[in-house]
Structures are given as C-alpha cells and as structure tokens.
mmJSON file of the N, C-alpha and C atoms, coordinates in Angstrom:
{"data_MODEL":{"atom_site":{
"group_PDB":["ATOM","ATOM","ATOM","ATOM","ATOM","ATOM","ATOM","ATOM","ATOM","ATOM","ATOM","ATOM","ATOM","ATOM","ATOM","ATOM","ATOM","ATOM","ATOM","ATOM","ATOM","ATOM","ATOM","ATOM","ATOM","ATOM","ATOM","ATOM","ATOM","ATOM","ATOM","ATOM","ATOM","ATOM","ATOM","ATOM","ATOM","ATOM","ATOM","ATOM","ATOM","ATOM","ATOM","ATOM","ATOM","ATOM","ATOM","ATOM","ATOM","ATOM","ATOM","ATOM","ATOM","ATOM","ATOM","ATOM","ATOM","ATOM","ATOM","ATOM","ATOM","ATOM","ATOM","ATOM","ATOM","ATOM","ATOM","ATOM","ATOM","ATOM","ATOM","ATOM","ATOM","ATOM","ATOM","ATOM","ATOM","ATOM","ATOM","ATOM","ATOM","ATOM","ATOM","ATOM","ATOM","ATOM","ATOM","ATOM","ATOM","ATOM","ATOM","ATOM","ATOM","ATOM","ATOM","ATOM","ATOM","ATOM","ATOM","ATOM","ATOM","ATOM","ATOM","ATOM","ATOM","ATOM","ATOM","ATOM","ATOM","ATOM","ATOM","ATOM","ATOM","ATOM","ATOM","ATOM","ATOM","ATOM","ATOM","ATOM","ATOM","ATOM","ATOM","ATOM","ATOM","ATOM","ATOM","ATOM","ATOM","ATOM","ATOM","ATOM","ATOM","ATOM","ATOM","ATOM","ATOM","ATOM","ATOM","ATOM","ATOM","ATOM","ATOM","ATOM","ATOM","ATOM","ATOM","ATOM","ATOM","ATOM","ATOM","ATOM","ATOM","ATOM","ATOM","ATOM","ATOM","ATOM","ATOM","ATOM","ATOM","ATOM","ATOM","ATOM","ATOM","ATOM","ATOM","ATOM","ATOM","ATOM","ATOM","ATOM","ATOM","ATOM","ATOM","ATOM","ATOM","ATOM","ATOM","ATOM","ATOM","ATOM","ATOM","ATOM","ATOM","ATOM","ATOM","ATOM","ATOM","ATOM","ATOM","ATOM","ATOM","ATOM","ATOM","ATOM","ATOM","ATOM","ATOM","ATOM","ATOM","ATOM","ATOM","ATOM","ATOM","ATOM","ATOM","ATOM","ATOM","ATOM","ATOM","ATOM","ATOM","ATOM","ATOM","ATOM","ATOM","ATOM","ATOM","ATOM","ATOM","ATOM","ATOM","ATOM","ATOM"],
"id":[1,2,3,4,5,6,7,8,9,10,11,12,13,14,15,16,17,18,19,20,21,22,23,24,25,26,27,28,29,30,31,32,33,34,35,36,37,38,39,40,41,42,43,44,45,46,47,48,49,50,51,52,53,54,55,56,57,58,59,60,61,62,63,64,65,66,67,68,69,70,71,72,73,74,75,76,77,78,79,80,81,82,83,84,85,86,87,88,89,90,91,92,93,94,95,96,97,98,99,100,101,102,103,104,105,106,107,108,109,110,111,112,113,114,115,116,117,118,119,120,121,122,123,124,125,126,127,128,129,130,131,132,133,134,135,136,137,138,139,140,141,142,143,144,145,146,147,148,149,150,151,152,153,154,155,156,157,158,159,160,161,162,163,164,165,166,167,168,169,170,171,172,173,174,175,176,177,178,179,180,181,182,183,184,185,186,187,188,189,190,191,192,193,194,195,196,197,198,199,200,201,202,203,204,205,206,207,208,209,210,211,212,213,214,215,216,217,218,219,220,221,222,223,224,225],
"type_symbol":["N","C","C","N","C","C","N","C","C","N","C","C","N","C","C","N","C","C","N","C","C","N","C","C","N","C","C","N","C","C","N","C","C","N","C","C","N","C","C","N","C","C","N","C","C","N","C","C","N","C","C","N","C","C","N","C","C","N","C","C","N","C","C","N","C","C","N","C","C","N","C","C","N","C","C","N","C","C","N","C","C","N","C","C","N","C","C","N","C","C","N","C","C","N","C","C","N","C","C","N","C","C","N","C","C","N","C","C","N","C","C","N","C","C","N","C","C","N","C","C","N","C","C","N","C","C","N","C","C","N","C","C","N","C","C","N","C","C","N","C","C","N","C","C","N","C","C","N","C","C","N","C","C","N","C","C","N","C","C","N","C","C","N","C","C","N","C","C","N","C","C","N","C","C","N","C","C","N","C","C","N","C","C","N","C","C","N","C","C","N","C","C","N","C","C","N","C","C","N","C","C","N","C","C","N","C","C","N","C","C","N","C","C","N","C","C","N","C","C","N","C","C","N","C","C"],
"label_atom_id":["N","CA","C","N","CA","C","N","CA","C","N","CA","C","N","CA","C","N","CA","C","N","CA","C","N","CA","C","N","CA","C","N","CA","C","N","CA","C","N","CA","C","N","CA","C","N","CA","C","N","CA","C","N","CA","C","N","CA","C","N","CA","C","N","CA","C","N","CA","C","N","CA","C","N","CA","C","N","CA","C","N","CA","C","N","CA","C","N","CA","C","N","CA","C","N","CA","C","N","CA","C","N","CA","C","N","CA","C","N","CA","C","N","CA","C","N","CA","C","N","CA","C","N","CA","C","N","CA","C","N","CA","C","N","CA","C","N","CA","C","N","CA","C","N","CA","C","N","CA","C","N","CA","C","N","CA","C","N","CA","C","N","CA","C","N","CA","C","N","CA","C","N","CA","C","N","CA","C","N","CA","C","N","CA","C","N","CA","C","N","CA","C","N","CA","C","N","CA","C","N","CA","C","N","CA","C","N","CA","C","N","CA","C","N","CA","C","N","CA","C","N","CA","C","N","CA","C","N","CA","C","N","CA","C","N","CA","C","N","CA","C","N","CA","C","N","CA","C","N","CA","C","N","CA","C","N","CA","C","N","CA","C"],
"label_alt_id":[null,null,null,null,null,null,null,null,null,null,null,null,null,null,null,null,null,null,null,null,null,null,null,null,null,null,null,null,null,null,null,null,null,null,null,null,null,null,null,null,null,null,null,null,null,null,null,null,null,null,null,null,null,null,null,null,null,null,null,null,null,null,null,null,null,null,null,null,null,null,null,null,null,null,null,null,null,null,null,null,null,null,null,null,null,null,null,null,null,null,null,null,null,null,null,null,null,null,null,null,null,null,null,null,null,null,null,null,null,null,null,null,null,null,null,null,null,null,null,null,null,null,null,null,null,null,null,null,null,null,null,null,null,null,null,null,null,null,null,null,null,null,null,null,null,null,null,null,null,null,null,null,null,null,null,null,null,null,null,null,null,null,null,null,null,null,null,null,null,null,null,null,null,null,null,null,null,null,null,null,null,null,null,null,null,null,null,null,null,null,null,null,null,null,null,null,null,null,null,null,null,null,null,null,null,null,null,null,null,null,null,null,null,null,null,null,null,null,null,null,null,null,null,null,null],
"label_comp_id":["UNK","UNK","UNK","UNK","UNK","UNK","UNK","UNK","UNK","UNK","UNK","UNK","UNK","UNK","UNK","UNK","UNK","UNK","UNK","UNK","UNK","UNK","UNK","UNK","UNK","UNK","UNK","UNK","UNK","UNK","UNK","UNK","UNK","UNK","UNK","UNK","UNK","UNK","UNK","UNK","UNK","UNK","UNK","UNK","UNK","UNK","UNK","UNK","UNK","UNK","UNK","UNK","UNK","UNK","UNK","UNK","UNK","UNK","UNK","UNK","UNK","UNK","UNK","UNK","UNK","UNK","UNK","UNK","UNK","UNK","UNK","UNK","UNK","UNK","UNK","UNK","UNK","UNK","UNK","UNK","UNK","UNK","UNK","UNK","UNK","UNK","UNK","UNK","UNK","UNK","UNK","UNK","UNK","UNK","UNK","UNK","UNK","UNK","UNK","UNK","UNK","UNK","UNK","UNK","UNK","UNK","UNK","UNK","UNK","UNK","UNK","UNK","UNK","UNK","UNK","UNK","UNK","UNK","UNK","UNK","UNK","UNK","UNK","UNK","UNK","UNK","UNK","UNK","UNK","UNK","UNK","UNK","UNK","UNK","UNK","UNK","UNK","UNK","UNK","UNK","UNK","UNK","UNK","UNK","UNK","UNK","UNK","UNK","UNK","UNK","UNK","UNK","UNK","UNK","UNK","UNK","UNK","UNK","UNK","UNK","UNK","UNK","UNK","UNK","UNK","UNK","UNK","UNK","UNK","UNK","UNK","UNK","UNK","UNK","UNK","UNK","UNK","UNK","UNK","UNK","UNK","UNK","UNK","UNK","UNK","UNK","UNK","UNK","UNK","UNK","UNK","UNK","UNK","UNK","UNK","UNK","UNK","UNK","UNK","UNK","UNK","UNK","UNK","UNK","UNK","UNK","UNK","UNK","UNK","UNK","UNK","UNK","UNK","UNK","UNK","UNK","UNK","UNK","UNK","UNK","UNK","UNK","UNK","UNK","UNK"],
"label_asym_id":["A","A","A","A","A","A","A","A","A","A","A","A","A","A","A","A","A","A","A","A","A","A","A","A","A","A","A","A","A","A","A","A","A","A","A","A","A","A","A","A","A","A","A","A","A","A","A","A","A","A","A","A","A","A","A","A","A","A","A","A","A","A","A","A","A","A","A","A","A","A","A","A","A","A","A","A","A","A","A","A","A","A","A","A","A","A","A","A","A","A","A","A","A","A","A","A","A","A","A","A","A","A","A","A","A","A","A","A","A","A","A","A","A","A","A","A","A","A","A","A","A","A","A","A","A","A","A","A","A","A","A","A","A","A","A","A","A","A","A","A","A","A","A","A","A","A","A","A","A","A","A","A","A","A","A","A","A","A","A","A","A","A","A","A","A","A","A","A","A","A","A","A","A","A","A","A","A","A","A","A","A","A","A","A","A","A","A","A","A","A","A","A","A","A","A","A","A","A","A","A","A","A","A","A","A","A","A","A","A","A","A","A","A","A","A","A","A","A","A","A","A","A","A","A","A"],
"label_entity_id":["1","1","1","1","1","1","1","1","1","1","1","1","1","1","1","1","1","1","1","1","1","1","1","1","1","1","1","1","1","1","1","1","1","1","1","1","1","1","1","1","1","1","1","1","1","1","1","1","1","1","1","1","1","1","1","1","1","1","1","1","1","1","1","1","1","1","1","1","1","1","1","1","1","1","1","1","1","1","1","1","1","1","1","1","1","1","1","1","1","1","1","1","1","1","1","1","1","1","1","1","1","1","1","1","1","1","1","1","1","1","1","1","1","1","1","1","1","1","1","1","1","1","1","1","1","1","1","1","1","1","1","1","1","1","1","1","1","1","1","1","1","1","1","1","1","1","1","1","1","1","1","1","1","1","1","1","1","1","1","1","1","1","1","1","1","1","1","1","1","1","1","1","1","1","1","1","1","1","1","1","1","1","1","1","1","1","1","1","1","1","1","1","1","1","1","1","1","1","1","1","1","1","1","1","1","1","1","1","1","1","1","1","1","1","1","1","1","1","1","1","1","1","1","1","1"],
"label_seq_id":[1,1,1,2,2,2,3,3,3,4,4,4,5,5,5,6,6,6,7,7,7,8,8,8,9,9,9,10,10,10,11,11,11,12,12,12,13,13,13,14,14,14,15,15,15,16,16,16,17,17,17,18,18,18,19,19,19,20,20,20,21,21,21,22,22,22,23,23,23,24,24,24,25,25,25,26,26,26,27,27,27,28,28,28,29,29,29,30,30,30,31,31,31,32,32,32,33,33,33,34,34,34,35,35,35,36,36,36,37,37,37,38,38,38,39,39,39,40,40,40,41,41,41,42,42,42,43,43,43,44,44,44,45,45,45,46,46,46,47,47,47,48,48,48,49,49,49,50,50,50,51,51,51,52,52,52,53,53,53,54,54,54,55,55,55,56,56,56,57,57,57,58,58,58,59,59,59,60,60,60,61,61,61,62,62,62,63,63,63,64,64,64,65,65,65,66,66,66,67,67,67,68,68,68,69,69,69,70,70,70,71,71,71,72,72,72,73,73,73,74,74,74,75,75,75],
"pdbx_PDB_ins_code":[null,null,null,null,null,null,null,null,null,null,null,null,null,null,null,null,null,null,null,null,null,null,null,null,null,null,null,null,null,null,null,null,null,null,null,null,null,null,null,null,null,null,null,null,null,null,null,null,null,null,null,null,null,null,null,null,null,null,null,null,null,null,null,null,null,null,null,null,null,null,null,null,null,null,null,null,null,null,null,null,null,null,null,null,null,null,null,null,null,null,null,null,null,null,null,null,null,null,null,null,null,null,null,null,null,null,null,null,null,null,null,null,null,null,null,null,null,null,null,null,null,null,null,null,null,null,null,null,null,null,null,null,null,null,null,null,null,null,null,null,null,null,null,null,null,null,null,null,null,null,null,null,null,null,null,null,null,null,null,null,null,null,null,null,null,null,null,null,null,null,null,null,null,null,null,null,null,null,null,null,null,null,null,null,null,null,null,null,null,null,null,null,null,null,null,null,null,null,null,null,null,null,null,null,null,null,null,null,null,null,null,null,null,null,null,null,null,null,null,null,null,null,null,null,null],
"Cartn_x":[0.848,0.0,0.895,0.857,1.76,1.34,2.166,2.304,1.672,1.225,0.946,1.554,3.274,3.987,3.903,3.723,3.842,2.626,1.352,-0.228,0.133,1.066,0.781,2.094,2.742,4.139,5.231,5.469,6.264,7.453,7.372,8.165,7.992,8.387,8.409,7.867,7.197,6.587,7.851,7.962,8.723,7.805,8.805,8.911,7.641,7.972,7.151,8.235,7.524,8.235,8.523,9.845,10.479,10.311,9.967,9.85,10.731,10.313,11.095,11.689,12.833,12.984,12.274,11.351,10.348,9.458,8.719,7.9,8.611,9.995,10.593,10.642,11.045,11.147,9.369,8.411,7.439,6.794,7.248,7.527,8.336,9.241,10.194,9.474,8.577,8.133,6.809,5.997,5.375,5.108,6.443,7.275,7.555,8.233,8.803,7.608,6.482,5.466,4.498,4.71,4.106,4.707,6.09,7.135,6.849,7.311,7.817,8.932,9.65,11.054,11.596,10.519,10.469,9.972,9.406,8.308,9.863,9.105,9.929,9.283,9.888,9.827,8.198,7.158,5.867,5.964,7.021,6.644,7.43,9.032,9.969,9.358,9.114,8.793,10.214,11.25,12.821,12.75,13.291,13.769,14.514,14.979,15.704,17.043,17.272,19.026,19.642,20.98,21.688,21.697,20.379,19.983,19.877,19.76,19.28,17.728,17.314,16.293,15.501,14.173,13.769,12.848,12.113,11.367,10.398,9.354,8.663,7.831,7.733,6.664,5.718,5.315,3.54,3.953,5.854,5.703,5.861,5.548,5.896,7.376,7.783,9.673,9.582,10.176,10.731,12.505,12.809,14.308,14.659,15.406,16.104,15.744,16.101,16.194,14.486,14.083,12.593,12.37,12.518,12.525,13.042,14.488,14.968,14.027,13.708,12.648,11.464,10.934,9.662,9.423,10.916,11.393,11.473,12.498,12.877,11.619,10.432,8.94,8.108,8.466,7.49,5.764,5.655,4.619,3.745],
"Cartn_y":[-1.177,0.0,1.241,1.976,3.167,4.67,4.671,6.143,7.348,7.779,9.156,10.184,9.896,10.818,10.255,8.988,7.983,8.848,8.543,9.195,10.579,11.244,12.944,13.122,12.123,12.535,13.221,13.521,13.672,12.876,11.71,10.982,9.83,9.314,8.616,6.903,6.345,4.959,4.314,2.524,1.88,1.1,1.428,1.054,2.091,3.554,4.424,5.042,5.023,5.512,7.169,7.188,8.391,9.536,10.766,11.815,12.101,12.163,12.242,14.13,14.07,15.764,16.659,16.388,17.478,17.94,16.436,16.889,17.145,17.337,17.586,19.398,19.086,21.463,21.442,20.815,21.702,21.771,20.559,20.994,22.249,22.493,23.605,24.797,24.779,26.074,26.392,25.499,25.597,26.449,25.384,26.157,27.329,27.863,29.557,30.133,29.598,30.267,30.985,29.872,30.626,31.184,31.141,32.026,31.523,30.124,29.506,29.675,30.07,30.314,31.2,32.427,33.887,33.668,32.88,32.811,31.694,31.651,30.695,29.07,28.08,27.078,26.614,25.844,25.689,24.915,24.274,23.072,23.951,24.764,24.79,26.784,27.287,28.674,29.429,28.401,29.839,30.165,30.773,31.528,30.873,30.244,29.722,29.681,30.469,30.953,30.076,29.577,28.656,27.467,26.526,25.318,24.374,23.372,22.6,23.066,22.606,22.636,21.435,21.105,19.862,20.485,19.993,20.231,18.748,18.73,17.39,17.227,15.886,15.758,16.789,17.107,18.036,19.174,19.906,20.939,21.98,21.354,21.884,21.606,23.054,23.476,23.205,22.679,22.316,22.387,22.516,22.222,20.835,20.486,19.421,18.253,18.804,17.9,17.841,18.253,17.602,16.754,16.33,15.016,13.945,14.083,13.121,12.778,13.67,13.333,13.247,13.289,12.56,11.056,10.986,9.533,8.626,9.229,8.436,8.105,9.164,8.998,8.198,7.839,7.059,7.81,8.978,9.498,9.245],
"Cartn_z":[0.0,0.0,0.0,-0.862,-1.021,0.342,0.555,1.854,1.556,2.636,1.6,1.072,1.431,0.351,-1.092,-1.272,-2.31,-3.317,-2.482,-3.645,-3.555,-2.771,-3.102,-4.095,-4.215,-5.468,-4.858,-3.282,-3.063,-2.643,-2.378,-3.091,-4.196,-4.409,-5.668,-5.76,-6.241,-5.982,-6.508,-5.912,-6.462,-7.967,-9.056,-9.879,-11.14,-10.332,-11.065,-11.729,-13.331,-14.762,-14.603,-15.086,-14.352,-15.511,-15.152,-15.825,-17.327,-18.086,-19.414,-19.412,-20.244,-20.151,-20.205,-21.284,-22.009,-20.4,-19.978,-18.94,-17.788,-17.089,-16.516,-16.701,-18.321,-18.145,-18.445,-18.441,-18.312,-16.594,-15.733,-14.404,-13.897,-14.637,-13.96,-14.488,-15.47,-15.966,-15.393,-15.133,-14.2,-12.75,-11.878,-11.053,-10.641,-12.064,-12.232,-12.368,-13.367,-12.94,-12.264,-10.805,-9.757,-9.04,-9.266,-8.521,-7.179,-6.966,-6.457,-5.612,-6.308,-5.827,-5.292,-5.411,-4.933,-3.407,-2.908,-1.718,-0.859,0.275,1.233,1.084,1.598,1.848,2.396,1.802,2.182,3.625,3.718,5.099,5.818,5.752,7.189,7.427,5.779,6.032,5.892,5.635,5.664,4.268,4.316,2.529,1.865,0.907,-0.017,0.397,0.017,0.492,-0.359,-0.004,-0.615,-0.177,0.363,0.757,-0.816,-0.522,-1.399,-1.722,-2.851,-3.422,-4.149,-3.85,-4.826,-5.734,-6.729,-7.457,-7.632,-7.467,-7.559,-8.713,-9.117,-10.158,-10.478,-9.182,-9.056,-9.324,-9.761,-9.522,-8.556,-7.271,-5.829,-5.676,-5.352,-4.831,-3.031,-2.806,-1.584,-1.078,0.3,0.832,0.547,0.061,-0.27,1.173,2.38,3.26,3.822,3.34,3.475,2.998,1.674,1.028,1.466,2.372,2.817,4.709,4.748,6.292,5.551,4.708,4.504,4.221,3.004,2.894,4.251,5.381,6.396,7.441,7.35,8.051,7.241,6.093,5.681,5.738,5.364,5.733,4.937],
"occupancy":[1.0,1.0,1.0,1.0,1.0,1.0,1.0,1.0,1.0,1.0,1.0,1.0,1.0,1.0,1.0,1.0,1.0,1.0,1.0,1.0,1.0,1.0,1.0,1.0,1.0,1.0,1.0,1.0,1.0,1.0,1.0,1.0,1.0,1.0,1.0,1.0,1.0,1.0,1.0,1.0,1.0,1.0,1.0,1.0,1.0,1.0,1.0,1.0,1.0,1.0,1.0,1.0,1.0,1.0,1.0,1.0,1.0,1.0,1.0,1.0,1.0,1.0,1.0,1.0,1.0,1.0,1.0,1.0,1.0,1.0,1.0,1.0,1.0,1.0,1.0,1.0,1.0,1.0,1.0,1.0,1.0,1.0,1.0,1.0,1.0,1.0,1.0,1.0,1.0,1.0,1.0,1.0,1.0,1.0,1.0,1.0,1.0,1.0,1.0,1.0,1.0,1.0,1.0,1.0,1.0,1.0,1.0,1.0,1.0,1.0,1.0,1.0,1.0,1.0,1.0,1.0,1.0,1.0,1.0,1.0,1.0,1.0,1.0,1.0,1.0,1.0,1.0,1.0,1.0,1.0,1.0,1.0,1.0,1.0,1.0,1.0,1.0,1.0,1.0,1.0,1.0,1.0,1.0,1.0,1.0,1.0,1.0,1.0,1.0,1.0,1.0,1.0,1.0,1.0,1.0,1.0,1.0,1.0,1.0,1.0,1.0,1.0,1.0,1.0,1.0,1.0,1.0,1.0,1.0,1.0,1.0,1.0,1.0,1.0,1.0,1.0,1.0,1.0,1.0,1.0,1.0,1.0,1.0,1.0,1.0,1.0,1.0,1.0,1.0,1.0,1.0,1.0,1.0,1.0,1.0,1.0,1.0,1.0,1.0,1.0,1.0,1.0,1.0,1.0,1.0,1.0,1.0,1.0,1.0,1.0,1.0,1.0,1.0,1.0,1.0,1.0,1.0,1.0,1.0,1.0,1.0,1.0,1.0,1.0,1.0],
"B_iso_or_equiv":[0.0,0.0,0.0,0.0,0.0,0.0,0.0,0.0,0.0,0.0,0.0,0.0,0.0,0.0,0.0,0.0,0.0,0.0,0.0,0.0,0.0,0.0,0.0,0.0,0.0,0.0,0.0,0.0,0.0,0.0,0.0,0.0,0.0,0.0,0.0,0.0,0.0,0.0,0.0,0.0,0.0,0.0,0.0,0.0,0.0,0.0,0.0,0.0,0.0,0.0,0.0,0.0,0.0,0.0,0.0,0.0,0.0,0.0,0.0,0.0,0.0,0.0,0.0,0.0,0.0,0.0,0.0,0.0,0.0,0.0,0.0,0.0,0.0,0.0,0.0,0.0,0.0,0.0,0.0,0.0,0.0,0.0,0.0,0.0,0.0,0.0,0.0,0.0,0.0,0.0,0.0,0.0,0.0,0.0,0.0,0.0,0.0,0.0,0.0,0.0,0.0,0.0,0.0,0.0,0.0,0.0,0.0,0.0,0.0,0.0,0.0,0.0,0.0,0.0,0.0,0.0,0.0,0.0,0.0,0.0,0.0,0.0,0.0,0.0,0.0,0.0,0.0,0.0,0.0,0.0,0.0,0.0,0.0,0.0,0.0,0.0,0.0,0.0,0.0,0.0,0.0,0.0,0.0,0.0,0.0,0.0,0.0,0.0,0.0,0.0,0.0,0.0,0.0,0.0,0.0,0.0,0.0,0.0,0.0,0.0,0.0,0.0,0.0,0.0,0.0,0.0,0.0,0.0,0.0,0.0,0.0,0.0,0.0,0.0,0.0,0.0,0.0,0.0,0.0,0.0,0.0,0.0,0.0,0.0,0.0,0.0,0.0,0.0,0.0,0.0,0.0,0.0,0.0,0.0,0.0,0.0,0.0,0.0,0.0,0.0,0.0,0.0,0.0,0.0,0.0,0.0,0.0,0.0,0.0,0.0,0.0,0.0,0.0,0.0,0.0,0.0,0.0,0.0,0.0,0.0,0.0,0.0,0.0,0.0,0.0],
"pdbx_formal_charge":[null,null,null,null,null,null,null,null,null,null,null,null,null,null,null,null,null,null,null,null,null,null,null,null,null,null,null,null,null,null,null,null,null,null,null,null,null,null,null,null,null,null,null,null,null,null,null,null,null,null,null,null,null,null,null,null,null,null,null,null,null,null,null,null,null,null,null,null,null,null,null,null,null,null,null,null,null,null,null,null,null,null,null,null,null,null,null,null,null,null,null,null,null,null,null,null,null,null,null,null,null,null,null,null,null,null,null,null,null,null,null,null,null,null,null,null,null,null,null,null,null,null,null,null,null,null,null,null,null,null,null,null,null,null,null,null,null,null,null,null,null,null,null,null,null,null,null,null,null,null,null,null,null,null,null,null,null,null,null,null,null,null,null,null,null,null,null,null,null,null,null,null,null,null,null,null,null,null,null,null,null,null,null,null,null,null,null,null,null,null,null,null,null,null,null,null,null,null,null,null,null,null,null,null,null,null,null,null,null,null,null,null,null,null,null,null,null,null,null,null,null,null,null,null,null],
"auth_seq_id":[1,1,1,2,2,2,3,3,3,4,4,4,5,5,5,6,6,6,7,7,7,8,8,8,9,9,9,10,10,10,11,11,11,12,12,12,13,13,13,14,14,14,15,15,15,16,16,16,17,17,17,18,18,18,19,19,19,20,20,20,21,21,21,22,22,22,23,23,23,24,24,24,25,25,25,26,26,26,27,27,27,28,28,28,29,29,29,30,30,30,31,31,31,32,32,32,33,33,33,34,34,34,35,35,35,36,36,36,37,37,37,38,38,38,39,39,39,40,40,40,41,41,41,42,42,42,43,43,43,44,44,44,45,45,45,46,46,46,47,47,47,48,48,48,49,49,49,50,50,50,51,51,51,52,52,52,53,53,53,54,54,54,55,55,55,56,56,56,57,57,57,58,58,58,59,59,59,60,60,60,61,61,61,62,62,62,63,63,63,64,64,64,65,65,65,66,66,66,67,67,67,68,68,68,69,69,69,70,70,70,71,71,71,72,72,72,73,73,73,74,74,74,75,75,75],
"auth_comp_id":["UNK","UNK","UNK","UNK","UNK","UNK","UNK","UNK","UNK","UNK","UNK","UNK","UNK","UNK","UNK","UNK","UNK","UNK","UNK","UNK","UNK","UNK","UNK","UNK","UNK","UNK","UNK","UNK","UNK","UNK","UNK","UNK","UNK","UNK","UNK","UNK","UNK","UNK","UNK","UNK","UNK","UNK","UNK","UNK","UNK","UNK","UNK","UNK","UNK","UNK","UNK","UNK","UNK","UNK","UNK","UNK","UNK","UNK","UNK","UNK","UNK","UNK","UNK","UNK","UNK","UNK","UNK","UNK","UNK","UNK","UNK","UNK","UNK","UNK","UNK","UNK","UNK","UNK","UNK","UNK","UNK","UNK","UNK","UNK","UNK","UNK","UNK","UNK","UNK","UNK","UNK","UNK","UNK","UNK","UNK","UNK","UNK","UNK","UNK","UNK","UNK","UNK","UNK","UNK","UNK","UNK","UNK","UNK","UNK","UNK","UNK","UNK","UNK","UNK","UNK","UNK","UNK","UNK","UNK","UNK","UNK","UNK","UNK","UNK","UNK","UNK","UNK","UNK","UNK","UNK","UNK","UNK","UNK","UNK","UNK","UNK","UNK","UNK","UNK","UNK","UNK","UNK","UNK","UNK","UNK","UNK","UNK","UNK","UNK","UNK","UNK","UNK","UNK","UNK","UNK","UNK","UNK","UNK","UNK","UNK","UNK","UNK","UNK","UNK","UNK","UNK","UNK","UNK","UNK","UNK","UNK","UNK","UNK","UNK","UNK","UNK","UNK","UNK","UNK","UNK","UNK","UNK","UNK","UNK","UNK","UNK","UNK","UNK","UNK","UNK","UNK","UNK","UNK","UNK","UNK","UNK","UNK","UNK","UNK","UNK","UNK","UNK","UNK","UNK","UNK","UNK","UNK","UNK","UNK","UNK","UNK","UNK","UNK","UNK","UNK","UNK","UNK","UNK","UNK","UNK","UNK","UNK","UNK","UNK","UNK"],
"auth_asym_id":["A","A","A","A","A","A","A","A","A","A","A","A","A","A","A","A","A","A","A","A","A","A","A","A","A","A","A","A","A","A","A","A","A","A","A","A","A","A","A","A","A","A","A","A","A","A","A","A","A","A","A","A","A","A","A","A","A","A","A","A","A","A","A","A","A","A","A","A","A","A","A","A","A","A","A","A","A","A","A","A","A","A","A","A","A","A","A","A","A","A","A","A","A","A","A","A","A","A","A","A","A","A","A","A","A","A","A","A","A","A","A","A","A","A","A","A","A","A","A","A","A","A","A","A","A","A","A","A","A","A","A","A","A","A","A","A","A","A","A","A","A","A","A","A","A","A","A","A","A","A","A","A","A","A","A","A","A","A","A","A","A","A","A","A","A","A","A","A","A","A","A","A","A","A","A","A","A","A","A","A","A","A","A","A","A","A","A","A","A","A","A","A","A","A","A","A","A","A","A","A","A","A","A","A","A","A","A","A","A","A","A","A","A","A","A","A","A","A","A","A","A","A","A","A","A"],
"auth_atom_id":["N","CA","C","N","CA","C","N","CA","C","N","CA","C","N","CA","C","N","CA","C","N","CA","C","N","CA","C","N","CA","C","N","CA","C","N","CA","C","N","CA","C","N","CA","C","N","CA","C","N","CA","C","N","CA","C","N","CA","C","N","CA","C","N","CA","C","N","CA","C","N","CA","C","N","CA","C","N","CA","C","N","CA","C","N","CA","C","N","CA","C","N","CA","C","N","CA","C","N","CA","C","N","CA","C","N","CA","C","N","CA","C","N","CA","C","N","CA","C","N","CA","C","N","CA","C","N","CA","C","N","CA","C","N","CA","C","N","CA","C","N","CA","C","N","CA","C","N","CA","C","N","CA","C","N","CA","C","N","CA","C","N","CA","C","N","CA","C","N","CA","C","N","CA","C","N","CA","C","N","CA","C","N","CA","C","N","CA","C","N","CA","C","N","CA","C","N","CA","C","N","CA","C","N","CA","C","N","CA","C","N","CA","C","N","CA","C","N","CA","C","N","CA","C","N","CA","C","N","CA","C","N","CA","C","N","CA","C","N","CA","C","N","CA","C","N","CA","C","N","CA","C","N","CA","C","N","CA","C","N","CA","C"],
"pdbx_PDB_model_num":[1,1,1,1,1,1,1,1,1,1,1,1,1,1,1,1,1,1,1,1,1,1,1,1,1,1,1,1,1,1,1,1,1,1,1,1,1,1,1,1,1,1,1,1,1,1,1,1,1,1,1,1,1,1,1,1,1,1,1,1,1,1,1,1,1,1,1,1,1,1,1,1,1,1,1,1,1,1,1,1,1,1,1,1,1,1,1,1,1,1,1,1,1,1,1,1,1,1,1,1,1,1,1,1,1,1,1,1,1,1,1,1,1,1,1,1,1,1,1,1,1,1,1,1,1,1,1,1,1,1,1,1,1,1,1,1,1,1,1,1,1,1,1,1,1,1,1,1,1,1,1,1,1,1,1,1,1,1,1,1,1,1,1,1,1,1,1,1,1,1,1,1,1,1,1,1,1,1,1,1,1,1,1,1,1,1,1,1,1,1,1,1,1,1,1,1,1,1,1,1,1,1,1,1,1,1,1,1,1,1,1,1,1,1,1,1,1,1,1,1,1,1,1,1,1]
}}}
C-alpha cells in the first residue's frame, strides 16, 4: 500500500516511470510560474538561500532535506 507521500508525489513509488525531459522542463516552468522560488519554503517557512532545493513531479519546490525526512517517516 503506497504512503501518503507515495499518492501525493512527493516521493516517488517503487517502480514508477520516471519523468522524461520534455515533462521535466514543463515541471520547472510551471514552477517559475508561480514564482515559487520567490516565496519561502511551504513546510519549514525559511527563505531559499543557498539550501538545497527539490522540485517534484507536481511541480511543488521544496528544501532538499525535506525530502529526505519525509522519505525516512514514511509518511
């Protein structure tokens, strides 16, 4: 039964077919679209700065190390 980071796409299912380029830059354009990147972090709230950064399937920009604590919660 997949997690619910699994059904919300923030992280990734096992043995789910991985983003091709094209739909990869139309995720990132997306992204820039909503100016994303201009705003702070949706889950911690800090500002960007020079942290890591993710970009997910859905589009949603996140801190890098959120991904890795959502992974390790199994959420």
């Amino acid at each position: 039964m997949p997690t619910l980071a699994e059904r919300l796409s923030i992280v990734g299912r096992s043995g789910q077919e991985e983003l091709k380029e094209k739909d990869w830059d139309d995720v990132k354009r997306r992204c820039i679209e909503r100016g994303d990147h201009l705003s702070s972090c949706p889950i911690c709230q800090e500002a960007w700065g020079t942290r890591g950064q993710v970009v997910l399937n859905c589009s949603h920009l996140f801190h890098q190390v959120t991904e890795a604590c959502l992974q390790q919660q199994r959420i």
